[in-house]
N, C-alpha and C positions, 0 to 999 in steps of 0.2 A: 464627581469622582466615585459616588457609592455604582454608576453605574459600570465603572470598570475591575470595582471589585465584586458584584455579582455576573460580568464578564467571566471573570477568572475564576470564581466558583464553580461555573457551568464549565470550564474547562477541563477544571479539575476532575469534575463527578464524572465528567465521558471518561477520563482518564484513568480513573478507578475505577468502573462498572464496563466500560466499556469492551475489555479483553475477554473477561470471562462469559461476558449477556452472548457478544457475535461470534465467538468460537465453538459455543455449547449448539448456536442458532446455524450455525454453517457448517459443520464437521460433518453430514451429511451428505454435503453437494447436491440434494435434491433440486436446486436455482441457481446452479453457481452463478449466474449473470447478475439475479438480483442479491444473492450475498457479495460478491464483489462492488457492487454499487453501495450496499450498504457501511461497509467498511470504506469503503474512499470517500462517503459521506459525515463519517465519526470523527475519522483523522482529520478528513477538512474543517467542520465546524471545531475541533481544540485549536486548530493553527489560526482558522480567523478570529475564535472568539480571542486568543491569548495575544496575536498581534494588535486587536481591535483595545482592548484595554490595555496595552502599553501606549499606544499612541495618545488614548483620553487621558491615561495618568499624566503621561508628559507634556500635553498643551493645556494639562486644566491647570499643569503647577505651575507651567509657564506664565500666564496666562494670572493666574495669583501672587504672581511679584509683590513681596510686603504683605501680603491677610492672607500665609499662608496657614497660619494659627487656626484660623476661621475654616478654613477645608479642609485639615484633618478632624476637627472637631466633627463636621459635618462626617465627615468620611466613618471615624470610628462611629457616631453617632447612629449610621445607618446599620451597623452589624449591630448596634444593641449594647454598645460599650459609652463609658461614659469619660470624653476628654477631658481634663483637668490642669489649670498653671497656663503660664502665660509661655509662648512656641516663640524665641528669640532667632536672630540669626544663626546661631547654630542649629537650629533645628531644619531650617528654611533650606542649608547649604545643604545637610544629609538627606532631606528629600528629594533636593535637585540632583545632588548626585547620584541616587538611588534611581534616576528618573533617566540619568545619561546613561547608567551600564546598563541599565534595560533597556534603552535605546540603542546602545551599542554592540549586546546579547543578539539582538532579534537581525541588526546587521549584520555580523560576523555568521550569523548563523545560518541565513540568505546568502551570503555570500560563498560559506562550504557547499550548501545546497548545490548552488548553482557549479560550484569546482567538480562536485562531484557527477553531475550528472554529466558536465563534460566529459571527463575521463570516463566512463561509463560507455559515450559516444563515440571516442577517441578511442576505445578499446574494439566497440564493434565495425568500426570503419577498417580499424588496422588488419582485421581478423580477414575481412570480406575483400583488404587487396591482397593480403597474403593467399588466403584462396584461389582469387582468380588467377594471378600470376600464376602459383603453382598448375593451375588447367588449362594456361594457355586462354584464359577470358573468353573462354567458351563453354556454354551449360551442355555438356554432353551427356549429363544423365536423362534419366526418364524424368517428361515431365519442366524439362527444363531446369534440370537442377545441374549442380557441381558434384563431382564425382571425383572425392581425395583418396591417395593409397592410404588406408590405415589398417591393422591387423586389429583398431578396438571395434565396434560396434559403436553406429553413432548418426541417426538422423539431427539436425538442428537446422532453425531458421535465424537469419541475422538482418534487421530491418537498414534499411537505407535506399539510395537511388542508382538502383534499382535495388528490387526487395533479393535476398539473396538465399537460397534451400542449399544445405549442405548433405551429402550420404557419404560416407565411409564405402569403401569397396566391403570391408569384412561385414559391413550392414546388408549389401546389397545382397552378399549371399547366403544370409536367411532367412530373406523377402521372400514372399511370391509374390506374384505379381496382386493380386486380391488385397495382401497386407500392407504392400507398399504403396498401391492407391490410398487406403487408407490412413497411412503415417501420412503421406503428401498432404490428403485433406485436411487435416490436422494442423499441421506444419500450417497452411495456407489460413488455414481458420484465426492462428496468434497474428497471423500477419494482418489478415483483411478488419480483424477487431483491434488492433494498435494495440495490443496486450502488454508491448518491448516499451512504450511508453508509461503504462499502468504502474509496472514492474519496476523501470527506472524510477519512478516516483516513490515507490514505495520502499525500493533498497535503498533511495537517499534518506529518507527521516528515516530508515533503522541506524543507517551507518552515523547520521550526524546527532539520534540521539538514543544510544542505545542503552541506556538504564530505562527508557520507556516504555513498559510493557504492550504500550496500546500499538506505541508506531514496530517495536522488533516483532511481535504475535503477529502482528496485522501482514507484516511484508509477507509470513512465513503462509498465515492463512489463503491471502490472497493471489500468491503462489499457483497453490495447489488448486483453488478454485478457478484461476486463468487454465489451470491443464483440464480441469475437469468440463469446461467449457466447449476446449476444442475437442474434447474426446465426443463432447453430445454432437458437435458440429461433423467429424467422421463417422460417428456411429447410424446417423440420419443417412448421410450421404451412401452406407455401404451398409454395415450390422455391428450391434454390440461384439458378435462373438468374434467377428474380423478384425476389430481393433484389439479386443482382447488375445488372440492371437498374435497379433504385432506386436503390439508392447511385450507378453514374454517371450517372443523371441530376440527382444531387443535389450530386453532387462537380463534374462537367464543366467548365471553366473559362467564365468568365463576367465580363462588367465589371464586376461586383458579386458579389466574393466569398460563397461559404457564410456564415451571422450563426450560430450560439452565442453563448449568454450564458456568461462562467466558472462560475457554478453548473450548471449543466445538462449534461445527454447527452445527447448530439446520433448521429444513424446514419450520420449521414456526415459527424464532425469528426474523426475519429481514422485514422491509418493504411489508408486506404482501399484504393489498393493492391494493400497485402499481405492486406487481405481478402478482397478480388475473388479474387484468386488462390488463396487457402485455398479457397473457395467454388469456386470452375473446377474445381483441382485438388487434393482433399484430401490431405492428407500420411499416410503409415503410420500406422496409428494403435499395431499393438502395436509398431514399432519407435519410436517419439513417446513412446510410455507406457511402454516400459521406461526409455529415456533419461531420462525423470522421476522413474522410480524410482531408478534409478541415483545421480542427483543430488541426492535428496531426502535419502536415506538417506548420503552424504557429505556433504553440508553438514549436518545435523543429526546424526549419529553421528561422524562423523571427528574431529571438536574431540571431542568423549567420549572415543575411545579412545584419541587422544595424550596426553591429561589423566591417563587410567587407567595407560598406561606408563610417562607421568612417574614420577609417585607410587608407582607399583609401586615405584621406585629406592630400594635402601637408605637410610633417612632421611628417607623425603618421606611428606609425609600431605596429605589434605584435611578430617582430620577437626580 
């Protein structure tokens, strides 16, 4: 059992350390690729270390039917605390039951997950027949895209089968044709890298638990590092200063705001900005990319080796 409670230790410390080490290490977007990787590596190891010690807590009490006296001894024993008095049935029943809601916490909450990414899917499906229907189910724009009346300004891509680029007319007319290769490229780069998946994953643990600073920072972080992404993917393909010309003609203020759909990724819904300005002025990249190193390897090793010290301590185990 003590190894489900240094489980959730190491859970915990990514939880706390974790928001502020990769948003200080990424707010740059010198790697978005590898700062996205690293963030969907932090929030994964708290989900699996946190499901992994609900499961040991609950088959090890199971599992101790009758001595269950003897495993919290043991248990507190290994944080350095000392059990005392005999653990009667009432103690046996509150730790089984303590053992079901956590068992039934990690279901219900697998279970929104999964609600929610539906609707999430169910929303971008709905959007992509409404489109077509309204074009007639034919890509008449450039490029192969759909081409909607709208007076907002509004490129977005919506994933499904087949993958679907949406343009606004009013977007179209303050394209040239240079800047809207470039939005295209872009638009094509969230699709060809599954980003609408990332993204989906990431909006479900903010939405199912949002006092979490790791999982709501994280969705918002890795956001903007998915746009920053595609922005290096058009900017190769064409020039920083072509993309940076599209985006503000596509951001510029206007009496009719930019249109995104919530499902979709849009070139120029996120953080604009500080994209331009990445794109103007790129950031160091080996002092960016050590910073990330630096922070990866702390928030994913640091909870390890304080865990390891603990237990190093006369008395204490995780085994």
């Amino acid at each position: 059992m003590n190894l489900a409670v240094c489980l959730l230790a190491y859970a915990v410390s990514l939880t706390v350390l974790g928001p502020t080490l990769l948003s200080r290490a990424t707010r740059a977007g010198a790697a978005p690729r590898w700062g996205i990787g690293v963030w969907l590596a932090v929030m994964g190891s708290v989900l699996v270390a946190a499901v992994v010690a609900v499961a040991l807590f609950l088959s090890q009490t199971v599992a101790s039917w009758g001595r269950i006296g003897s495993v919290l001894t043991g248990c507190v024993a290994g944080l350095g605390l000392i059990a005392r008095g005999g653990y009667g049935h009432l103690v046996q029943a509150g730790v089984l039951a303590v053992a079901a809601m956590s068992t039934l916490a990690v279901i219900m909450l697998g279970a929104r997950a999964a609600l929610a990414l539906h609707r999430m899917r169910r929303g971008s499906h709905d959007h992509v027949h409404a489109v077509r229907v309204a074009t007639g189910h034919i890509p008449r724009g450039p490029g192969g895209t759909f081409v909607i009346d709208s007076d907002r300004r509004g490129v977005y891509c919506l994933a499904g089968r087949p993958h679907t680029i949406v343009i606004t007319r009013a977007a179209l007319d303050v394209l040239d044709d240079a800047q809207l290769a470039a939005v295209l490229a872009h638009e094509r780069a969230h699709l060809r890298g599954r980003h609408h998946q990332i993204l989906a994953f990431t909006r479900a643990l903010s939405t199912l638990l949002p006092r979490v600073r790791l999982f709501t920072q994280g969705a918002g972080d890795v956001a903007r590092l998915l746009e920053m992404r595609a922005d290096d993917v058009a900017a190769r393909r064409h020039s920083p200063d072509i993309v940076v010309d599209a985006l503000l003609a596509l951001s510029l203020p206007t009496p009719t705001p930019t249109f995104t759909p919530a499902a979709a990724l849009s070139a120029a819904g996120l953080a604009v900005t500080q994209r331009v300005e990445r794109l103007l002025f790129p950031p160091n990249g080996i002092t960016a990319r050590t910073a990330l190193i630096t922070a990866t390897g702390t928030a994913l090793l640091g909870p390890v080796f304080t865990i390891a010290l603990m237990i190093a301590q006369p008395g204490m185990t995780c085994i």
